[in-house]
N, C-alpha and C positions, 0 to 999 in steps of 0.2 A: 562388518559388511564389506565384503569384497568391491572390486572395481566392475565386474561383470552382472552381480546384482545390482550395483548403484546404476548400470548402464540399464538395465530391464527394466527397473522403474520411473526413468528418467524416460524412457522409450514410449515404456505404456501411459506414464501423464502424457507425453507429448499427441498419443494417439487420441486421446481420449479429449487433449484438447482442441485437436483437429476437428475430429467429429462435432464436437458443440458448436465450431465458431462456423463452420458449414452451415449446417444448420440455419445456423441464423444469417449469415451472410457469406457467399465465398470470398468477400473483399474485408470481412471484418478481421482485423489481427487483433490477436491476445498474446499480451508480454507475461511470464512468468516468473513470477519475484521468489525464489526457493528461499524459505522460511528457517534458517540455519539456527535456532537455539535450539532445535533438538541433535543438533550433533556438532563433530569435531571441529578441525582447521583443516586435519588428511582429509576428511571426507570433504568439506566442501573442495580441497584443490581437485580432492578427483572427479567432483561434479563438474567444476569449469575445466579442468583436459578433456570434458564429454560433452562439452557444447555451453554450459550453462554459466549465465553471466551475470545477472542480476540478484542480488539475495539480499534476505531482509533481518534484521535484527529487531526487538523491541525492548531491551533494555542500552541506554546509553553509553554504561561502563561496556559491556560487553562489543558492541558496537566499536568503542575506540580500540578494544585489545584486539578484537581481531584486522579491522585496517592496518595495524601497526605488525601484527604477523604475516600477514598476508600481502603485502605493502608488494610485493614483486610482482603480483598478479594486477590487471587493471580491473578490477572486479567492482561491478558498477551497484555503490552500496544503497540500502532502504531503510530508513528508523523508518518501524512499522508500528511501536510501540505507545503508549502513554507519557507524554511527556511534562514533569515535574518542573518547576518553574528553577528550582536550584541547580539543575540539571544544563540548563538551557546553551551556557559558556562551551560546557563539554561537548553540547551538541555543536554545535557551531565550531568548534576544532574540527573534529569528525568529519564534516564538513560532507553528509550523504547526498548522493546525487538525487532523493527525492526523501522528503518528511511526509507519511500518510496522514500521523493524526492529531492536525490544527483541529482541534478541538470546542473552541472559544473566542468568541471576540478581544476575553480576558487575556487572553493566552499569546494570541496575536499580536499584540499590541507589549506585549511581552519582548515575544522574538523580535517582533522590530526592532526595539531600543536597544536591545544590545548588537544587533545586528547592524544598525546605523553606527552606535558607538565603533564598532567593528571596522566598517563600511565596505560590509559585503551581503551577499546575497544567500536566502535559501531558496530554494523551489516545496512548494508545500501542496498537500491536497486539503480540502476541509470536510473535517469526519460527520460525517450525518449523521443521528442516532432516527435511524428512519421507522423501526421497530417500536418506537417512545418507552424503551425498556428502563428503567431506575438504574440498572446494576450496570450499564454503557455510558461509555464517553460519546459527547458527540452534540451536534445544535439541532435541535427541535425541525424537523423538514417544513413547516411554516415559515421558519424563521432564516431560512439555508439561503435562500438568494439572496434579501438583504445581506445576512453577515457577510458573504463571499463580495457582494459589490461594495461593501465601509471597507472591508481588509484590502482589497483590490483600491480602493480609494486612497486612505489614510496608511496605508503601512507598504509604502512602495519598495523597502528591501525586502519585501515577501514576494516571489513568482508564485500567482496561483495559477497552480497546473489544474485544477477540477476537482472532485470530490471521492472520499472513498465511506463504505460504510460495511458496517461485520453482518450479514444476514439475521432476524428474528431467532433467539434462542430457542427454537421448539423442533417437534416432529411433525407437526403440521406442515408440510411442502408448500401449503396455500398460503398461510401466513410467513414464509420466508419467503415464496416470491415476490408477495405484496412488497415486502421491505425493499426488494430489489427494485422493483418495478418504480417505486416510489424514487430511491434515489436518481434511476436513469433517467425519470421523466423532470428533477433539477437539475442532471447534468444537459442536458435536454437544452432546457434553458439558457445554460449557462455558457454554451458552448460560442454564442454568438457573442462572448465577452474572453475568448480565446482557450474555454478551458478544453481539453482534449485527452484527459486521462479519469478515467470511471474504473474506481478499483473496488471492484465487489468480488466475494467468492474464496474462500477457503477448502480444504483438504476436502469437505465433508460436504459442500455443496457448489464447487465453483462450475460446475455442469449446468444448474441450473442459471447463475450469477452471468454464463454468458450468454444463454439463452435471453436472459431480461438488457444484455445488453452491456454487462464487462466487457473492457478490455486491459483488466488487468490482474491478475489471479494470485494471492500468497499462498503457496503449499507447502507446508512442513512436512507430515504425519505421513502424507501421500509418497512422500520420495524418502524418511530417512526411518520409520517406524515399522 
């Protein structure tokens, strides 16, 4: 893919997310985290010579190899991924400007301890599985404000920045708003306890995701596929 195609689709998401966040508010901004496992190191430099400054990983090896090639750019990184508790060291080298998916109180309490032993900081969001889908990571949305307020309590090298959640697996658009709708109305909540990042929406629905109130969007498929 050329640099002239990667500018046309980096163009049209950008139109497309204009339009949505209108819609919902002309004061509302959407940050766009481009979802780089599905392509190079050339293509993402050529995404950020084109404006684009946020991108997200979700494997942690891959994650450290590319900060480390890409190291001359200040390219402002995301574990968007699933994170494995044996993993957690390597994250913490890495060291991403934001972690989406705290997944667990378990998990939490996890990163703290090594992140004390460390004594440094993450910035994290907490994944909602708002859907109550089996095959998703994520805390029960009954259960999402307590966890966020014990994590926020008991694991102060954790910054929670807010919540993120992957929309309902289906073709029903009713049932994947709901999911949406469901998490906005804990970030909702939550917001009066500083959280300020609501990351819903992907390649395949994040039009909808800002409509229920994202303001933060992973696109892979959309910009490199």
């Amino acid at each position: 893919m050329d640099k002239e195609m990667m500018r046309e689709r980096l163009d049209r998401l950008i139109w497309r997310v204009e339009e949505a966040r209108i819609k919902r508010s002309e004061h509302h901004i959407v940050k766009i985290v481009a979802v780089s496992k599905y392509t190079d190191e050339a293509h993402i430099q050529t995404l950020y010579e084109l404006g684009q400054r946020a991108f997200g990983e979700s494997r942690v090896q891959m994650l450290q190899e590319r900060i480390e090639k890409l190291e001359s750019l200040p390219i402002e990184w995301h574990f968007i991924g699933r994170l494995q508790k044996n993993k957690i060291n390597h994250l913490i080298r890495a060291n991403p400007f934001l972690m989406h998916s705290l997944d667990s109180l378990e998990l939490a309490e996890a990163l703290q301890k090594r992140l004390a032993d460390q004594n440094t900081q993450m910035a994290c969001l907490l994944q909602i599985n708002s859907a109550r889908e089996a095959t998703k990571a994520g805390v029960d949305p009954d259960e999402a404000e307590d966890i966020y307020l014990k994590i926020k309590e008991t694991c102060p090298h954790i910054s929670l920045r807010g919540v993120m959640t992957i929309g309902a697996h289906t073709d029903e658009k009713e049932a994947v708003k709901q999911s949406f709708e469901t998490t906005y109305k804990i970030f909702e909540k939550l917001q009066k306890e500083g959280a300020d990042i609501c990351s819903m929406g992907m390649s395949g629905d994040f039009e909808l995701a800002i409509a229920c109130g994202s303001n933060m969007i992973r696109v892979g498929s959309a910009l490199f596929q």
